[in-house]
N, C-alpha and C positions, 0 to 999 in steps of 0.2 A: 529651888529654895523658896521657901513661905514666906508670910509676911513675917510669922511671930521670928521668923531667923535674923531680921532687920538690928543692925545697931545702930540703935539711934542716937549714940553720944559716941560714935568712933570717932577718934580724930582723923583728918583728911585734910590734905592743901587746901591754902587758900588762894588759889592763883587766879586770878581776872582777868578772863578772855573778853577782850573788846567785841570779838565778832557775834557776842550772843544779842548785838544790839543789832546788830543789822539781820535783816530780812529779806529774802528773797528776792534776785536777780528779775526785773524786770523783760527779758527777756528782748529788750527792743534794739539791743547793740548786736543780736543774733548768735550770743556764748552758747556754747556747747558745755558749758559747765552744767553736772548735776544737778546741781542745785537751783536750776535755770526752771521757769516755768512752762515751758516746752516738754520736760522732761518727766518731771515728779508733780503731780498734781495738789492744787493747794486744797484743802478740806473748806467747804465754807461752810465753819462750822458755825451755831447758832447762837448769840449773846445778847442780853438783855442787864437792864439795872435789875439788885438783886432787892425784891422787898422785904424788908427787916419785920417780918408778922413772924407770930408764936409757930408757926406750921413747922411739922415738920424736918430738918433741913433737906433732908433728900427727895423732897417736893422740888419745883421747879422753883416757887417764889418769885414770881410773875406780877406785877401791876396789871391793873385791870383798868384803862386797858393797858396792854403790855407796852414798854418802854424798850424797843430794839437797840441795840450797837450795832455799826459795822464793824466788818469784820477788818476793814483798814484800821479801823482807830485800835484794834488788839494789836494790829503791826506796828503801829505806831506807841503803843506801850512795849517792845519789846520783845514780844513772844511770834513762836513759827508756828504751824500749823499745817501738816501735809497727812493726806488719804492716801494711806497704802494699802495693800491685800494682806492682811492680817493669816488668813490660810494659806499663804504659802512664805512663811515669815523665813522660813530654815530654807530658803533658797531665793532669794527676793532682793534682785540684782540691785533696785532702786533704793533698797534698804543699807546694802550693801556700799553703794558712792554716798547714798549720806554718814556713811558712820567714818567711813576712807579721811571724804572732805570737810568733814569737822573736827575731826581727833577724834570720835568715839574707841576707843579699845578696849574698853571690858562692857561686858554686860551681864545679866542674870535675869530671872522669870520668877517673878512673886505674883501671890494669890492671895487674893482678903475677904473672906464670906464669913457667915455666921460660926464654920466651921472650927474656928482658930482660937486657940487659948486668949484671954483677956480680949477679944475682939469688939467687944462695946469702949472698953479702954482705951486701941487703940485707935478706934472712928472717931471718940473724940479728940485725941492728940492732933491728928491730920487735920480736925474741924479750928483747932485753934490755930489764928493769925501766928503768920511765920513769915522766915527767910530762908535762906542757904546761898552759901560762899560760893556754889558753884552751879551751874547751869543744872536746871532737875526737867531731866528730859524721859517722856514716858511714851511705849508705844504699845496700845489698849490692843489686847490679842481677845478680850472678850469681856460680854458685861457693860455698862455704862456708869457713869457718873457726873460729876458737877467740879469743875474748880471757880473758885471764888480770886479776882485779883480786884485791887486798888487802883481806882480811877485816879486823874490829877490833885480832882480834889477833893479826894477820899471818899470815895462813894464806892460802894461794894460794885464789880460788873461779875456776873455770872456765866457762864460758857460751859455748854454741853458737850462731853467726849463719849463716843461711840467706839466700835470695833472698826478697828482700821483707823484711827487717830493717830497721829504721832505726834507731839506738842511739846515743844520747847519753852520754857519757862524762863529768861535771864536770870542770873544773881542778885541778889539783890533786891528781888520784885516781893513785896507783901502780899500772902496770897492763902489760901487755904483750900483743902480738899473736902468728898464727900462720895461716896456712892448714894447710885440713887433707888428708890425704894425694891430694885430685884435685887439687892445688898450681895452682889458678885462681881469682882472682878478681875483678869486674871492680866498685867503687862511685863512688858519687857523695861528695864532699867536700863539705859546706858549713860557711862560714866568716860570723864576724861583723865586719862591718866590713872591714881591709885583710887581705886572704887570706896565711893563710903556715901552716907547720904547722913546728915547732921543737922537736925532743926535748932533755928534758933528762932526765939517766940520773941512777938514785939513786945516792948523796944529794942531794937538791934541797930539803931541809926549810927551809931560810932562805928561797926565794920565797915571795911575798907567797902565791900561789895555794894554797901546799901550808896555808900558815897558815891562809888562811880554810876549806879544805874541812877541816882539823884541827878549827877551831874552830866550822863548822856543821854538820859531817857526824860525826865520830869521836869529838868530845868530845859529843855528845848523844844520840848512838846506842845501843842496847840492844846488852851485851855479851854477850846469852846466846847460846851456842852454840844453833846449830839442827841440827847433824848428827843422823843418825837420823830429820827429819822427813820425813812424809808428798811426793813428790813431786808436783809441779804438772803434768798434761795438757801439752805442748806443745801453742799455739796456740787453746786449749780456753777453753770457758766457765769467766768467773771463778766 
């Protein structure tokens, strides 16, 4: 399925899974659950504050000197993050407990390159600030890009996805996409329940979605800034 096959105003449940707020099992109670950090490797992938200059968008967009994020404080907004083996997707037993143990059951394979009808159209639909009702969980089978989400207090943070990414996004989280200047990329979509993916462009603060992650994620979150911290390894031992 391509990208241009996408419908982007299907209707789709609106149903609020608490669990996209929570983050991976610490591993120190000794679970055997999948989802445990013993098991399934977390990505440490790489983020920074995003600098709002003319460039580009699918430059990096970097302060100079650069402004890191940890990669906890991305878990602390919300979102997962795990490296898998992208070449061997179609038989990828860890792929396979994540999708069991979250309710993934459908999924599909879209592609976005220069190749695709309205393709400048639809890079910038993705580039504009959004939501969605439900968890938008992507796993990069090839190509790289950029996603953009909303700091506490609304400061763009930026975060690099690679092949082998798998990244879960909560409901509710304001956020936007991009590829980056090898303008390819080809992932897996997985969906809960009846598949659809449906942007809704800010302001969307009245959906039920934006309320709960306001009120599980923003209202309890630590407002300190982290700029200036220490950066995290990509891919590296926690």
């Amino acid at each position: 399925m391509a990208m241009e096959d996408l419908q982007l105003g299907a209707p789709c449940h609106q149903a609020i899974n608490n669990k996209a707020f929570n983050t991976p099992q610490s591993c120190k109670d000794g679970s055997e659950s999948a989802l445990c950090c013993k098991v399934i490797p977390v990505s440490m992938v790489e983020a920074w504050y995003f600098n709002p200059s003319d460039e580009d968008p699918k430059l990096p967009h970097k302060f100079t000197p650069n402004r890191p994020v940890p990669r906890k404080h991305l878990d602390e907004l919300g979102m997962m993050i795990w490296r898998l083996d992208a070449d061997k997707w179609e038989d990828n037993e860890i792929l396979e407990k994540i999708k069991m143990e979250r309710g993934y059951n459908y999924w599909d394979i879209v592609t976005m390159n220069p190749s695709m009808a309205d393709y400048e159209e639809k890079v910038n639909h993705f580039f504009t600030e959004h939501l969605h009702a439900d968890e938008e969980i992507r796993f990069l089978l090839e190509g790289g890009g950029y996603w953009d989400i909303r700091d506490y207090d609304e400061k763009w943070i930026r975060f690099r996805i690679e092949k082998g990414d798998l990244v879960v996004l909560p409901p509710g989280m304001y956020h936007r996409f991009t590829l980056d200047i090898n303008n390819h990329a080809k992932a897996m979509r997985l969906f809960k329940g009846l598949p659809c993916w449906t942007q809704h462009e800010r302001p969307a603060d009245d959906m039920q979605a934006r309320k709960v992650y306001m009120q599980n994620v923003l209202k309890k979150g630590d407002t300190t800034h982290v700029e200036g911290s220490a950066s995290i390894p990509r891919h590296g031992e926690a």
